[in-house]
Structures are given as C-alpha cells and as structure tokens.
N, C-alpha and C positions, 0 to 999 in steps of 0.2 A: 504494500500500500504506500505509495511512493505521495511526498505533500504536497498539498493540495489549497489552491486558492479558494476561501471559504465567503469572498466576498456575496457572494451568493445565496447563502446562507443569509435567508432571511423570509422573513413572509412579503407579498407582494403588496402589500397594503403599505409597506415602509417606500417601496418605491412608489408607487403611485401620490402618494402622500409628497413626495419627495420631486416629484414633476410638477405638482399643485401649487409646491412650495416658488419652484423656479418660472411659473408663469406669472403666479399672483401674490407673491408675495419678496421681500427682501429675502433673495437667497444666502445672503451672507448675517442676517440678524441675528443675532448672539442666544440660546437659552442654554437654560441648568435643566439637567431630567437628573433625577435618582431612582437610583435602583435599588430596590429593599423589599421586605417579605413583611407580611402580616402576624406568621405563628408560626411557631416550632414545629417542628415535624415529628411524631411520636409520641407527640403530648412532653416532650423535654425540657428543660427549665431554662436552657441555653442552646444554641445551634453553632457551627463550626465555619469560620469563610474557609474557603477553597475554589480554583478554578482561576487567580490572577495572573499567573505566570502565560497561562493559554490566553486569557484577553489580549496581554500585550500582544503578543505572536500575532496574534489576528488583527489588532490597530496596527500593527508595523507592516504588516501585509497589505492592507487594506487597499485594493485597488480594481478595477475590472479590467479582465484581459478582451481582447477585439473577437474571440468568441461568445463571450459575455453581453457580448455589445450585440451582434449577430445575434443572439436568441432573445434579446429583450425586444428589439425591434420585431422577430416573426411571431410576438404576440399581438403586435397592431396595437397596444397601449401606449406607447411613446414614440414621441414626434424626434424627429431629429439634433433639435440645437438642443434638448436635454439629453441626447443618447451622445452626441458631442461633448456635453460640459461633461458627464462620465466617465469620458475618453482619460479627463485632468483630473479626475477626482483624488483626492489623497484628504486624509484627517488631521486637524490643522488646529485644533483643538485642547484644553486641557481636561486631563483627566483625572481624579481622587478617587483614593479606595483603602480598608481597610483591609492590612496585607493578610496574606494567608496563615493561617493557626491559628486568626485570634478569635476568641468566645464573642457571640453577636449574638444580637437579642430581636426581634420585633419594631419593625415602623423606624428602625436607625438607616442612614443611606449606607450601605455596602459601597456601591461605588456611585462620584457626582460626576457626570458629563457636562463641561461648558464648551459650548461648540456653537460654529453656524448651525441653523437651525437642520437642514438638509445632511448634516454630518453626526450632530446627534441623534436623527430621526434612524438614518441607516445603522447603526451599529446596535440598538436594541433587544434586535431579535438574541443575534450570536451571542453576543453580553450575555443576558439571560439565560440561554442553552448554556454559557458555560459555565458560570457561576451557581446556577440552579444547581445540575447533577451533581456537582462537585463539592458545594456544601452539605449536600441532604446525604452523600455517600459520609462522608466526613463527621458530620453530624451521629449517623447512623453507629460507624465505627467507635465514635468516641464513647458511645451507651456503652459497647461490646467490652472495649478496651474497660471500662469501668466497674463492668461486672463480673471482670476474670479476676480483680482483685489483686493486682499485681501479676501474675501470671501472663505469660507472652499468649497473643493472638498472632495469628497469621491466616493472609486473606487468602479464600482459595476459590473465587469465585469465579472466574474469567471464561468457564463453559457454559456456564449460567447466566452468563451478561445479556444484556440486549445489544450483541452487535461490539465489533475488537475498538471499536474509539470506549462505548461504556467501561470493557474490559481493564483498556490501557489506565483513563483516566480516571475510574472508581477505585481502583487499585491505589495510585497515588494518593487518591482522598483519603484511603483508606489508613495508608503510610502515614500519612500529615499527623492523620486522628488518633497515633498509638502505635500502630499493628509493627510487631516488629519483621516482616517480610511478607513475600506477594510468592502466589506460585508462579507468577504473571512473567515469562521468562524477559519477553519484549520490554515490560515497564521495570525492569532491572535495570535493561541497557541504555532505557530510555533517561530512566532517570538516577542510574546509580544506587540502588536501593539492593535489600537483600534478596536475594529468594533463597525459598526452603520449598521442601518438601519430602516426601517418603519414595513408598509405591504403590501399584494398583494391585487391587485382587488378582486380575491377571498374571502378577510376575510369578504368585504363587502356583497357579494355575497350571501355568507352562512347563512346572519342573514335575518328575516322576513323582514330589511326594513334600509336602512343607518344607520338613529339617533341610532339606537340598537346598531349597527356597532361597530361606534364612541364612543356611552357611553363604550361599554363592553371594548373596547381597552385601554380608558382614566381611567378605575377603573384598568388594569392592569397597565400602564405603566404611572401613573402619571408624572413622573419625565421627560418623553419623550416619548411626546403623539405628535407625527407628524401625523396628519391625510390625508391618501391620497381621495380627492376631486372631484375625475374625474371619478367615474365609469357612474355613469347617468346623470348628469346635473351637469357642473361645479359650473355655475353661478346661476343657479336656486335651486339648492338643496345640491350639495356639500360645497359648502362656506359658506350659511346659516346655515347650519346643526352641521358643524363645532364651528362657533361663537356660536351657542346656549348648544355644547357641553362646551367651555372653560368658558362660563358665567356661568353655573350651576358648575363645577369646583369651580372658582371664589366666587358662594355664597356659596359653600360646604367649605370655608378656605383652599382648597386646592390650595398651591403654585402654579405657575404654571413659573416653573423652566426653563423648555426647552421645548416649544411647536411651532406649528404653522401647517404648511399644506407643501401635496407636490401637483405638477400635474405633469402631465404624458404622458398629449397628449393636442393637439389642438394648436390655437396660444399661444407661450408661454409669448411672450410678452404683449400681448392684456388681458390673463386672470390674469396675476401677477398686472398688472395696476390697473385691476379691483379689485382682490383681497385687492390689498392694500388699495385702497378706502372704502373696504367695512370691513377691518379689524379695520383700523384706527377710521371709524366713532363708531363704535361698542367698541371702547375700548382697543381695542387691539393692540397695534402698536409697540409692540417688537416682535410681532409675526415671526417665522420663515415664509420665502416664499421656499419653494426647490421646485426643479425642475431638471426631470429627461427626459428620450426618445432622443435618440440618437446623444447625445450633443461631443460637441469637442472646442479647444479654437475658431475653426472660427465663428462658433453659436455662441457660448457665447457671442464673443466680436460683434456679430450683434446687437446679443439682450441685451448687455449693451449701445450700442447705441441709441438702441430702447428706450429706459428709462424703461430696465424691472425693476419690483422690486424684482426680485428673490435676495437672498442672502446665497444661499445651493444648491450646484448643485452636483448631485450624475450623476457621467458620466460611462458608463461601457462600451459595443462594440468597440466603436470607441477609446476610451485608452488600456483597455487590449491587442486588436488585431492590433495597431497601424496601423489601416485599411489604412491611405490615404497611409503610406511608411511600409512597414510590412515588413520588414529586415533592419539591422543595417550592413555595408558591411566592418565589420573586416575581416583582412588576418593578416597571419604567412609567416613570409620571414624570409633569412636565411640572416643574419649582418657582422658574421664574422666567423672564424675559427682557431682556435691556432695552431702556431708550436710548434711540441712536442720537437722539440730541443730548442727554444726560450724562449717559454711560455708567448711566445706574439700573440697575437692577427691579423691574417691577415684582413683586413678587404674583405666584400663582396658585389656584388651588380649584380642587377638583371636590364637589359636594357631595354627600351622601347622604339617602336616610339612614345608614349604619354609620356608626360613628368612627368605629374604627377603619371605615373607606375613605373619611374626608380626609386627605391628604396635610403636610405641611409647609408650609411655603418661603421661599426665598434660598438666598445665597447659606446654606447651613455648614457645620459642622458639629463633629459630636466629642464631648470632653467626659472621659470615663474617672467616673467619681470612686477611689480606692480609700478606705479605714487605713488610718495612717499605721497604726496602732499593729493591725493583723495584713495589713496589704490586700484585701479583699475586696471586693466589688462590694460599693455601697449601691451605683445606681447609675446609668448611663444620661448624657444630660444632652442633649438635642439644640444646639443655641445657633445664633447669626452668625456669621465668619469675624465680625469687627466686634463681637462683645470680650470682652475681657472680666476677668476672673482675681479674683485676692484670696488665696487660701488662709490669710490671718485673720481673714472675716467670718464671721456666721456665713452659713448659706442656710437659703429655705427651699427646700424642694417640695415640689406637689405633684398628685395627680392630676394630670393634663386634662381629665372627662371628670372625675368624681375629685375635686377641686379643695375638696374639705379635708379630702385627705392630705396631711402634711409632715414631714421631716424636717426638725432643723438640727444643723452640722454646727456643731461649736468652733469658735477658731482654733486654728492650728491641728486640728484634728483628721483630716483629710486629707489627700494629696488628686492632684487631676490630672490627665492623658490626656491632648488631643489623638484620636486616633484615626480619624482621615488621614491620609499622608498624599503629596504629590505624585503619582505618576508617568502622564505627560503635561508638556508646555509648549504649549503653539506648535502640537504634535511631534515634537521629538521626547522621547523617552529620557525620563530622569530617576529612575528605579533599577535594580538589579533587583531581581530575584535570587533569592536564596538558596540553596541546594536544597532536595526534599526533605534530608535527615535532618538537616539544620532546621528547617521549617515544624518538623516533627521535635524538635528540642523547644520550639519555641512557643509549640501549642501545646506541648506539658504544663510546661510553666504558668499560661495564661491559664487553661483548665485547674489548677492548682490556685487561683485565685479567684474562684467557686467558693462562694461557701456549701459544704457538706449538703444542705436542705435544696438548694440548686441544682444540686449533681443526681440527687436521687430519679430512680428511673419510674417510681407514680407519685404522681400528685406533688411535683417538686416546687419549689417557694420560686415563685415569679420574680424575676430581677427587673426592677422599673426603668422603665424610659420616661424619662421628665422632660419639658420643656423649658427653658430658660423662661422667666416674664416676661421679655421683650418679643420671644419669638409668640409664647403664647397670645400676646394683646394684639400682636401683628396676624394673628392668625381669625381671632374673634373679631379683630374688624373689617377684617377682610368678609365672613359672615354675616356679619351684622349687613356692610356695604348689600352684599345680594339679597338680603331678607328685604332692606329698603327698597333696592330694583327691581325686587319682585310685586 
C-alpha cells in the first residue's frame, strides 16, 4: 500500500460549500472552526487525544493532483476558475491542538483551525477521521491498560480491524494508551514500537504430537518461549507438557529469561489458578500466565476479582474495534469570523434546544487547572486567547449550565496549563512530533494526574469544563442578541 494523496478524502459537501465560498463570498476571509467531542466514549470519566502526528502528514500534503482535478470536473459540479484556483490550493493557515497523550475531556477544542474560510472548510472531514479513531482507540486502550493493574497489555487486534489503515493506526493508539507492544508487524516498523507475540494453534497442530511442538518452539525462541496450552487438554496435557519442556530447558543451562504459557479459551480464571499451582509446585513460579480470547477491561477486572493469576493479557477485537462504543463523536463548528476592516474577531455560535449542542464562541483556549498540592486535575477552564490568569488570586469557577454550582480556589493553591499549543503558522509546521514510546511516556504521566474516582471504569467522577466569565457573558449575549432577533 504505497502513500497516498488523501486530499480527497472528504465529503463532497466540503467542496461544494467550498465553490459557494469562491463565487459569493471572500474566499480569503479569515474563520476559527474547533474541533471537539461532546462525551466520553464508554461512559469514561476522561478520553485520550491521539491521531496529531497523521493531521500534520495530511496538512503538509494537502494539495490536488490534475487527476483530482479530472474527476471533480466529470461530476458537472464545478465550473472551471474554481477547478483552476484548486490547481494552487495549499493550506496557508494556522493550526492549534492539544498534543497527543494528553487526558481530554468534553466541549474543550482538541484542535483550532484559523484559516481562509475555503481552507478550513476543506480539511474537516480528514481532521475528524483522524482524530476520531484515534482517540476512541486510545481512549479504549487506556480503560484496558487500567484494568490489568499494572500488568502489560498487548494489542493483538489487527485481523479484527476494519480495514490495515484501522489496523496500523488503532495499534498506535493503542501504544500511546499503555499497551506495551502491537502484534501489528507493519506498525512496528512504522513506528518503532514493540511487537510481541507467541503462536497459533496450528504450530501445534502440525507437529506429530505437543511435546514436539513445545520442544521445536523452545530451541527456536529460547529467550521467549511463551507456550500456548490449550489446543487438547489444558490441564491434562498442555501445562504438563509445558513444565517438562522449561525443566529440560533448565537442565540444558538454558536461561530461561522470558517464558511461561498463554491460554486461549475455557474458564480463564479456573485454569490460571490451576496453572499457577501447578507451575509453582514444579518450580517455576516466575513463570509468565497470558491470556488471550476476547478480553476487554470488564473481563479483566472480573477475573482479577476472581483471583486469576494471569499477568499478560494480549486483548485484540474488543480494543482495536472499540466494539462496546465504536465511534468517538468529534465535530467541527465554526467559532468565529474576522472583520476585514477590524481584524478582529466576531465571534460565532451555533443554537440548540439541547444545551449541550449550543456551541462556544470566539478566539479560545483552554488553561488546565492542576491542585498544586497533589498535581491533579482540578478542572479544565475554557477562556478567550487575550484573558490572562494570577494564580496568587482566588479563582471562582462555575458550572457553565447549572451556574449555582460553584468552586473557589484559594491563592496560591493551584497551578495552570495552557494546553493548546501551536502547530502550524501561515501553514508551515512549527511542531515535531514525538516518537510513539515517548508519546506513550507522556500519556502515563498525564493519566496519572487523574484522580482515582476519574479513572474508574463505572460511574466515574466527571472532571469539569468551566468557562472563564468573560467567555461565558460573551456567550449569553451572544443568546440573548438572537432571542431579541427573534
């Protein structure tokens, strides 16, 4: 699968919209669109960004090639001096976003587009495709990672995906959110990351008899000889067979570095028990337990209850395809709009009778309120780009809808984040992305300033997103205005 110009990559409504723009309106007129999600996906208390390093790729890309050109015209939608200006199209624009690993919450902008209007409008759709999967994979992963309790995940999803770009890049997500390797061989290479894995039932299959199996596998892969247990008889002949391969190992002087067993099917808690009894008495009691067959954090955290004694859980279906919530519900709204005589900023806003639809307006950013004390997330704070902050001040924060509801932060008490960051300026790239392990180091740390009641996987303590007062008054008279024009 050789790469691929993705300009295209979009719903035709962005073009059309985008032709509208170039006959009847200033195609060069400045707006802010954000991009952000309503709700957590799983019922979660927090959600994961991921999918920035592929925006860039695709803003630096951004261009139609003259087959491009050639097939929008054999729709009969578009006239020529806009299939012309096309020709010159490039993104020219600046871009903000909060980088990848960090914990994100609801109604905050993930990323702000200030662009010609025709250059924000284009870039939408892809944005969202990539940032959606990417997060909700991420997202997903981080539950998993959370519920093994320390114990390593690895993702083994990639036959299961929808399709090898899901494969590639849910894998990553996956990476970002914890996992400490992918079976995913391609998104190894792609992105430097680990892979792991065992073998198939088949390997056993193919030889005259287990013990053969097991020996031929243990003289290849001494170093990481994970035997899987379960094709005939777990307990009668898989586990057995196993310990008699790691003791002949053992009187062979061969180390035995990283070994132990996986199973695959049956009860998983019942045969880990057993296995561990049966490891432990034999000798072996650093032995790996993994375990695989269609796991997710709610299993897991069953059968930690259970007293399993797995301590390697390879989970694939149920992460890659974030089967229980399989979409992440990012949109693109339009924030604000500059006068070209001003060169200010009007702001914009989108009505609902849901309250949580009525959008929020202008030039924003988001300053992440941390307890100075524990380092943890007090409350994400949603303000104008020119408001400025005194942390040796009280702050008063509120709920933005139920208003009564209030927080006030003593002086000194606090500390604040902006956590938009620049990406592009006047379309050239001012970011580096991270390597993925580094990225995956950097979303521990933030996950980690969670509090406990956040993290949990039901019913978790909602982390607030507050309005600053100036953006909130600027929001309620913007309301006010249409209730009178109406």
């Amino acid at each position: 699968m050789s790469k691929r110009n993705l300009t295209l990559l979009t719903d035709l409504y962005e073009l059309t919209m985008m032709q509208g723009y170039f006959k009847e309106k200033d195609a060069n007129e400045t707006v802010i669109f954000d991009a952000f999600f309503r709700n957590n996906p799983n019922n979660s208390g927090y959600s994961v960004c991921a999918g920035l390093e592929q925006v860039i790729d695709y803003i630096k890309d951004l261009h139609f090639e003259e087959d491009d050109i050639d097939y929008l015209r054999s729709t009969g939608l578009f006239e020529e001096d806009f299939l012309d200006y096309l020709r010159r199209f490039r993104f020219s624009g600046d871009i903000y976003a909060i980088p990848e690993g960090t914990v994100i919450f609801p109604r905050e902008p993930i990323v702000k587009v200030i662009a010609p209007i025709m250059e924000a409008q284009l870039v939408e759709t892809a944005l969202l495709n990539i940032i959606n999967h990417q997060s909700l994979i991420a997202t997903k992963a981080a539950r998993v990672v959370y519920a093994a309790q320390g114990d390593g995940v690895m993702e083994f999803g990639l036959r299961r995906a929808q399709g090898p770009d899901a494969g590639i890049y849910g894998a990553r997500a996956a990476m970002i959110a914890g996992c400490i390797g992918t079976s995913n061989v391609l998104c190894g290479k792609m992105f430097d990351v680990p892979v792991k894995g065992t073998h198939a039932h088949s390997w056993i299959m193919s030889f005259p008899d287990e013990l053969t199996a097991f020996r031929t596998y243990a003289k290849l892969y001494p170093t990481a000889c994970i035997l899987l247990v379960d094709t005939y008889d777990t307990l009668n002949s898989g586990i057995p067979h196993a310990i008699q391969v790691f003791q002949e190992m053992r009187d062979a002087g061969i180390p035995l570095t990283f070994y132990g067993i996986r199973l695959d099917s049956g009860d998983l808690a019942y045969l880990s028990k057993k296995a561990k009894k049966m490891l432990d008495a034999a000798g072996f009691p650093d032995a790996v337990i993994s375990a695989s067959n269609d796991l997710d954090e709610t299993l897991i955290t069953s059968l930690k209850l259970q007293g399993a004694t797995i301590n390697s859980w390879g989970v694939g279906t149920n992460l890659i395809t974030s089967k229980d919530c399989p979409s992440f519900g990012g949109v693109y709204k339009l924030a604000a709009v500059m006068d070209k005589n001003t060169g200010k900023f009007i702001p914009k806003i989108k009505l609902s009778e849901n309250a949580e639809k009525i959008t929020n307006p202008g030039n924003k950013t988001i300053q992440r309120i941390y307890d100075k004390a524990s380092g943890k997330i007090i409350a994400d704070l949603i303000c104008l780009v020119d408001e400025k902050f005194d942390t040796s001040k009280s702050m008063l924060l509120f709920d933005p809808i139920e208003t009564w509801k209030k927080t006030h932060l003593a002086p000194n008490s606090y500390t604040l984040r902006e956590i938009l960051v620049p990406i592009f300026k006047n379309g050239e790239c001012v970011y580096q992305s991270p390597k993925v392990m580094d990225i995956r180091e950097y979303c521990r740390q933030e996950l980690d300033t969670l509090w406990d009641e956040s993290r949990r996987l039901e019913f978790p303590h909602r982390v607030h997103v507050d309005l600053s007062n100036e953006l909130w008054h600027m929001k309620n008279q913007l309301l006010d205005s249409y209730h009178r024009e109406a």
